[in-house]
ROMARGU-531996 format. One record per residue (C-alpha): residue number from 1; residue in one letter; chain; x, y, z. Coordinates in nm, 2 decimals, always signed. Layout:
N
  pos  code  unit      c1      c2      c3
  NUM     A     A       X       Y       Z
...
END
This chain:
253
  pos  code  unit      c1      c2      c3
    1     X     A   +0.26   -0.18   +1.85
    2     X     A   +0.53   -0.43   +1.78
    3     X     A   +0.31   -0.73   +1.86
    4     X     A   +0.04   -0.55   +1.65
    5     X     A   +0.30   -0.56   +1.38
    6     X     A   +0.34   -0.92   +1.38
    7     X     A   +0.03   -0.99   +1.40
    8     X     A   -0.03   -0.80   +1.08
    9     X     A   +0.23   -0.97   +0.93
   10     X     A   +0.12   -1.33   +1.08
   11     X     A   -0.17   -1.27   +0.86
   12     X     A   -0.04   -1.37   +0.56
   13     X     A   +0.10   -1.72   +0.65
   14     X     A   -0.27   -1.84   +0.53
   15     X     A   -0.38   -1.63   +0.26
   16     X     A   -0.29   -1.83   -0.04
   17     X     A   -0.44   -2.13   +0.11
   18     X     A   -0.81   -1.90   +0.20
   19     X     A   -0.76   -1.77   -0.19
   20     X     A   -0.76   -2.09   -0.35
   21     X     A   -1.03   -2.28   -0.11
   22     X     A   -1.27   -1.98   -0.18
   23     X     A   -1.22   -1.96   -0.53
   24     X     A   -1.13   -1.59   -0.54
   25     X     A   -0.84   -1.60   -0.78
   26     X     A   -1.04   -1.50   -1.10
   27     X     A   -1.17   -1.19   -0.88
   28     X     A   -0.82   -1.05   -0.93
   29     X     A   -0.77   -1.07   -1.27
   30     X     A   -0.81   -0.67   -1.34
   31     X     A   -0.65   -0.58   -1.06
   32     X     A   -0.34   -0.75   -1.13
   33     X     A   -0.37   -0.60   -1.51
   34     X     A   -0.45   -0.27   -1.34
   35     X     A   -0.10   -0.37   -1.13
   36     X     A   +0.10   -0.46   -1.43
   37     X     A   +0.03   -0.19   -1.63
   38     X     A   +0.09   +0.08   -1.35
   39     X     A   +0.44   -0.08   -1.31
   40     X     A   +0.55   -0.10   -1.61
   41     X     A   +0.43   +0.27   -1.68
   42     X     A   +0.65   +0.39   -1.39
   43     X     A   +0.94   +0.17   -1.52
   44     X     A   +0.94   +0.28   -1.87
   45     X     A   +0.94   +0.65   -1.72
   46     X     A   +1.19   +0.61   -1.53
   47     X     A   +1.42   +0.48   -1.82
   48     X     A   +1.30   +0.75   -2.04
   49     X     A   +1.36   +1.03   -1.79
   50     X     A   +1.67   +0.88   -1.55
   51     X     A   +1.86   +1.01   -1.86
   52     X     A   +1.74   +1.31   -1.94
   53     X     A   +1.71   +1.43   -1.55
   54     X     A   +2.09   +1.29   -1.52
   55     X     A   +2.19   +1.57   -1.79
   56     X     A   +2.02   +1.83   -1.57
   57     X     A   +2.19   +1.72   -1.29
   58     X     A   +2.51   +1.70   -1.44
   59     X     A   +2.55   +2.03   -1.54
   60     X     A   +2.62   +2.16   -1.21
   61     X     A   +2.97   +1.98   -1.23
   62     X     A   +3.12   +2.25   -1.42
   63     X     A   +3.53   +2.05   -1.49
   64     X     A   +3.60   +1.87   -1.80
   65     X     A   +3.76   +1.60   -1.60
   66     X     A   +3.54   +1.35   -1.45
   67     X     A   +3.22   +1.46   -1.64
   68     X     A   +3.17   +1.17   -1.79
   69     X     A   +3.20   +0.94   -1.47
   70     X     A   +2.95   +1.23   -1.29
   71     X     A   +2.67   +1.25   -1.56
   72     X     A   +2.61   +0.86   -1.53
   73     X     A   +2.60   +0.87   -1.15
   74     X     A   +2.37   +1.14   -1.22
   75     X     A   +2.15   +0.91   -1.47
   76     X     A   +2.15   +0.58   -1.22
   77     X     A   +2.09   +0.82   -0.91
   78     X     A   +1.81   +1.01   -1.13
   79     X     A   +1.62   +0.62   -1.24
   80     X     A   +1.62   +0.52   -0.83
   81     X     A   +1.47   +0.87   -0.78
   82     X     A   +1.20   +0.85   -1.04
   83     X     A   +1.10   +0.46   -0.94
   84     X     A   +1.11   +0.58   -0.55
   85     X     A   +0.83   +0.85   -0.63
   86     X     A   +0.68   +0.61   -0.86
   87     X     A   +0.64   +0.37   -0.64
   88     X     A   +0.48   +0.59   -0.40
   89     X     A   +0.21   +0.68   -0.65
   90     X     A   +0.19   +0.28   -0.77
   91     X     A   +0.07   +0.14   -0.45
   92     X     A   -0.23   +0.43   -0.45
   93     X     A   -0.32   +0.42   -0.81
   94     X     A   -0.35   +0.04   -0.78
   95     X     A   -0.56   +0.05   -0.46
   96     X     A   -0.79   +0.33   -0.60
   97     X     A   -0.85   +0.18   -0.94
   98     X     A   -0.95   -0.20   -0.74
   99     X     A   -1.16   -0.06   -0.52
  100     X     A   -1.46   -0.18   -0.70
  101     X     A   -1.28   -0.54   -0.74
  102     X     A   -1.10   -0.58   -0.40
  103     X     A   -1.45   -0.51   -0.22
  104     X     A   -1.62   -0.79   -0.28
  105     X     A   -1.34   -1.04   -0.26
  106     X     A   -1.33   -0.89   +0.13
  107     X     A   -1.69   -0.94   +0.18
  108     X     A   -1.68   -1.29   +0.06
  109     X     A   -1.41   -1.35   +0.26
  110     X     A   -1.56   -1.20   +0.58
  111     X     A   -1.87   -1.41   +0.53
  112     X     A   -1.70   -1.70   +0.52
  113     X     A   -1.52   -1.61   +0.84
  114     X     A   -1.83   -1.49   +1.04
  115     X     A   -2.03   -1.84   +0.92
  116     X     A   -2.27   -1.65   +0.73
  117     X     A   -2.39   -1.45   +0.42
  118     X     A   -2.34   -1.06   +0.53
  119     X     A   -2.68   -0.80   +0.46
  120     X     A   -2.67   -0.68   +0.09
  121     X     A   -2.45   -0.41   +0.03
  122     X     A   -2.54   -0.06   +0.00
  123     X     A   -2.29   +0.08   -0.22
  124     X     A   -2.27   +0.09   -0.59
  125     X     A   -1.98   +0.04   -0.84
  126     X     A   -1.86   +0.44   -0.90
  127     X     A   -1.90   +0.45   -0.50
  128     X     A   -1.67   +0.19   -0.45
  129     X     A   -1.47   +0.35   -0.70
  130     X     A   -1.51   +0.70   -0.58
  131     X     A   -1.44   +0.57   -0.19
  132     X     A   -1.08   +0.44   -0.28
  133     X     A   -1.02   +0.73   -0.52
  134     X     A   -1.10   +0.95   -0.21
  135     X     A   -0.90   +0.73   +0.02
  136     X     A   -0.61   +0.67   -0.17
  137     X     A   -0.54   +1.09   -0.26
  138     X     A   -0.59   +1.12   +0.09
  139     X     A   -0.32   +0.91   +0.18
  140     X     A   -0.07   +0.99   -0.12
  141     X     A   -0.08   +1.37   -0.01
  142     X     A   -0.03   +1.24   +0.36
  143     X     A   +0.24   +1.03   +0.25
  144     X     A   +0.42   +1.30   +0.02
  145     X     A   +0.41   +1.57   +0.31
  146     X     A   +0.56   +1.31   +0.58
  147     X     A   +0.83   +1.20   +0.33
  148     X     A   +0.99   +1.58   +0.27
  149     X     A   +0.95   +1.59   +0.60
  150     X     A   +1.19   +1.24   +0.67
  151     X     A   +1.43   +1.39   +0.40
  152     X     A   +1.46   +1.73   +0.59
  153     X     A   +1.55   +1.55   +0.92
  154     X     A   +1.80   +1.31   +0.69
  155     X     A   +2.03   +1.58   +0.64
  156     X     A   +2.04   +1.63   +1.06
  157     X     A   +2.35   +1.46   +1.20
  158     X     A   +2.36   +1.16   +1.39
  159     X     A   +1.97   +1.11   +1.38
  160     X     A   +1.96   +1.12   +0.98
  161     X     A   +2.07   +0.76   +0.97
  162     X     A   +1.71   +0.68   +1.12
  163     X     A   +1.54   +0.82   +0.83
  164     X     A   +1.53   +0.52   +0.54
  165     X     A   +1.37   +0.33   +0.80
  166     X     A   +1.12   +0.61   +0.87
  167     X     A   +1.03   +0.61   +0.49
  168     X     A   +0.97   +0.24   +0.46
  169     X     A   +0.74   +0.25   +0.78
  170     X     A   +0.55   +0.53   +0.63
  171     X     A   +0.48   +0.37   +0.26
  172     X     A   +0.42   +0.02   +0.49
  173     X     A   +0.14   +0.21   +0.66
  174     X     A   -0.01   +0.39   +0.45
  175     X     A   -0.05   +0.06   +0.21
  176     X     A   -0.16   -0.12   +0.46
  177     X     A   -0.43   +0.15   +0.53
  178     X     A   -0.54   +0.08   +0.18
  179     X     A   -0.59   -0.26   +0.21
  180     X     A   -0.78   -0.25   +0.52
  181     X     A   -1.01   +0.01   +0.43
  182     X     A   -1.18   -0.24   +0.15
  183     X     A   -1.32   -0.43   +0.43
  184     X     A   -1.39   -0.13   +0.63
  185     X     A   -1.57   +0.05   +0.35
  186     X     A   -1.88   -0.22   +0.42
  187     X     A   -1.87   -0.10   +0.84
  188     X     A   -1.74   +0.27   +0.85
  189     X     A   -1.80   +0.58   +0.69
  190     X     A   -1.54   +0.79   +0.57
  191     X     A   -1.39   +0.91   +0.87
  192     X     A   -1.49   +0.68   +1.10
  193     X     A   -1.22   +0.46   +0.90
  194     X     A   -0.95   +0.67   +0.94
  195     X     A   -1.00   +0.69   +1.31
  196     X     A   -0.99   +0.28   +1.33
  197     X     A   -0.70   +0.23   +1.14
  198     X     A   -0.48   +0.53   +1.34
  199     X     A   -0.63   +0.27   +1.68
  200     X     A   -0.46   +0.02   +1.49
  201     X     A   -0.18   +0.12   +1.32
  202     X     A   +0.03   -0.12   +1.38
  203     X     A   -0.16   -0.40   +1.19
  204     X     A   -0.13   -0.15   +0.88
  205     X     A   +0.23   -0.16   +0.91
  206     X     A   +0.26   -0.51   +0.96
  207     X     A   +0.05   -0.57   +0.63
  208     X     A   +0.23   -0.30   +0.42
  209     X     A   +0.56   -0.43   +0.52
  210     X     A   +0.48   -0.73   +0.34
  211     X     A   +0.31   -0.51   +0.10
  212     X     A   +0.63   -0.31   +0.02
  213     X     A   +0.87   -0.69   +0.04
  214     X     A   +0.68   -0.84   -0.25
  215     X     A   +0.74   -0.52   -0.48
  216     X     A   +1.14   -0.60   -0.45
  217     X     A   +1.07   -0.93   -0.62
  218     X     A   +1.02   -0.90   -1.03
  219     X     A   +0.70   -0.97   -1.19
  220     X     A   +0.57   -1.19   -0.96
  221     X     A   +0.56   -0.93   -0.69
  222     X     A   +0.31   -0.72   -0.86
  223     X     A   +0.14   -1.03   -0.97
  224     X     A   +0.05   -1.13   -0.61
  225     X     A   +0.09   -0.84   -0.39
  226     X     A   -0.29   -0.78   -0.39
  227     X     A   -0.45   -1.04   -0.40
  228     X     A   -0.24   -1.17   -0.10
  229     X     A   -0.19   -0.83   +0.09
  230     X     A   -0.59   -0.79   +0.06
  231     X     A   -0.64   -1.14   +0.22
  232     X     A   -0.42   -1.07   +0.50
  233     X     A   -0.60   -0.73   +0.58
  234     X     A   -0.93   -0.83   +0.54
  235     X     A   -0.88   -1.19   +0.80
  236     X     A   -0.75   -0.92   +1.03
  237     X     A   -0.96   -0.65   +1.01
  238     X     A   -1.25   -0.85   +1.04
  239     X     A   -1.07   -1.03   +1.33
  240     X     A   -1.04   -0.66   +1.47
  241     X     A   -1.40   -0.59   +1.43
  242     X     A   -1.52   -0.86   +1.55
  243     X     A   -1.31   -0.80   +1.89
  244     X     A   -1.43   -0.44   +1.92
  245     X     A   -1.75   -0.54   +1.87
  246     X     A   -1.75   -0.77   +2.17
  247     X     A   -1.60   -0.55   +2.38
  248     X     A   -1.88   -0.27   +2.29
  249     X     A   -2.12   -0.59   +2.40
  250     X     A   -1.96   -0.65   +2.74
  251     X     A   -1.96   -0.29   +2.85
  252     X     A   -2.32   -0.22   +2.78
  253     X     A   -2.39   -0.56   +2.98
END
């Protein structure tokens, strides 16, 4: 698992490079509108409502004294809250919507990694669209239920320290699991992808950590977290592929 991690991670160190010498950049250009937009929306939510959730919260301190001090605790403590969720529902909503877009920047990149033009696809626009849609609430309801879950064990002495590290493993996964599945839409059906990426969770996480490090960093993390976390998954997916399909090929020698 660990050195499945790494290796997910690894992935990255030539993405840019593979970007630019393909000539994939323009490819992203509505994804990374689609990313913009989605984070500012959840920004500009979250400074409307931190405020008005902070007065909610505030009334439960019931003295005059220190009601001040508590209802802007209340408003920070309500913003981190809202951007938390938000993010949560950010990484899906951008995945779903650039399904259609990230697919065939992962077929051109798996051609040019196999040596050669792949069969034409099967697979229209809308069911693009509809596959990460599909994907995506899948993933987001997953994601929601195993997160109450973390928080419920949080409150558990001694093990509750564990639990922020839980919850950044679990969004790392699941947007890795995203960004694989826009190569594996052209090899697997719907649950046949699942069942690869669980055998390989570990590469997921290794590409969402990334993922999840480049939406810390303003602007330019939802700029380039796509285009570069799709790279990353699609040279390794297709580098998983390609193994399992050689080891299919040796046992039925």
């Amino acid at each position: 698992m660990v050195k499945d991690i790494y290796r997910g991670i690894k992935a990255y160190a030539g993405a840019f490079e593979l970007i630019s010498k393909l000539k994939l950049w323009h490819y992203f250009s509505i994804p990374i509108a689609i990313s913009l937009l989605t984070a500012t929306a959840i920004g500009l939510t979250a400074y409307g409502l931190s405020d008005n959730l902070g007065l909610l919260i505030s009334k439960a301190w019931i003295w005059e004294w220190g009601k001040e001090t508590f209802t802007t605790i209340s408003s920070i403590i309500s913003g981190i809250l809202i951007i938390a969720i938000g993010l949560v529902f950010y990484k899906h909503i951008i995945m779903a919507l650039s399904a259609p877009f990230m697919s065939p920047v992962s077929e051109k990149i798996e051609a040019h990694l196999i040596g050669k033009s792949l069969p034409h696809r099967n697979t229209s626009f809308h069911q693009q669209l509809w596959r990460g849609i599909r994907i995506n609430v899948r993933n987001l309801f997953m994601e929601l239920g195993l997160t109450l879950v973390i928080l419920i064990i949080s409150f558990i002495p001694i093990i509750g320290w564990i639990t922020s590290l839980l919850l950044f493993v679990v969004q790392a996964y699941y947007a890795g699991f995203g960004n694989m599945d826009y190569t594996l839409e052209r090899h697997y059906k719907y649950k046949d992808s699942l069942d690869f990426v669980r055998n390989h969770r570990g590469t997921a996480i290794g590409n969402g950590i990334v993922f999840m490090l480049f939406l810390l960093i303003p602007i330019i993390g939802v700029v380039l977290v796509l285009p570069l976390s799709v790279t990353a998954a699609t040279v390794k997916t297709v580098e998983l592929l390609n193994a399992e399909k050689s080891e299919i090929s040796t046992n039925t020698i």
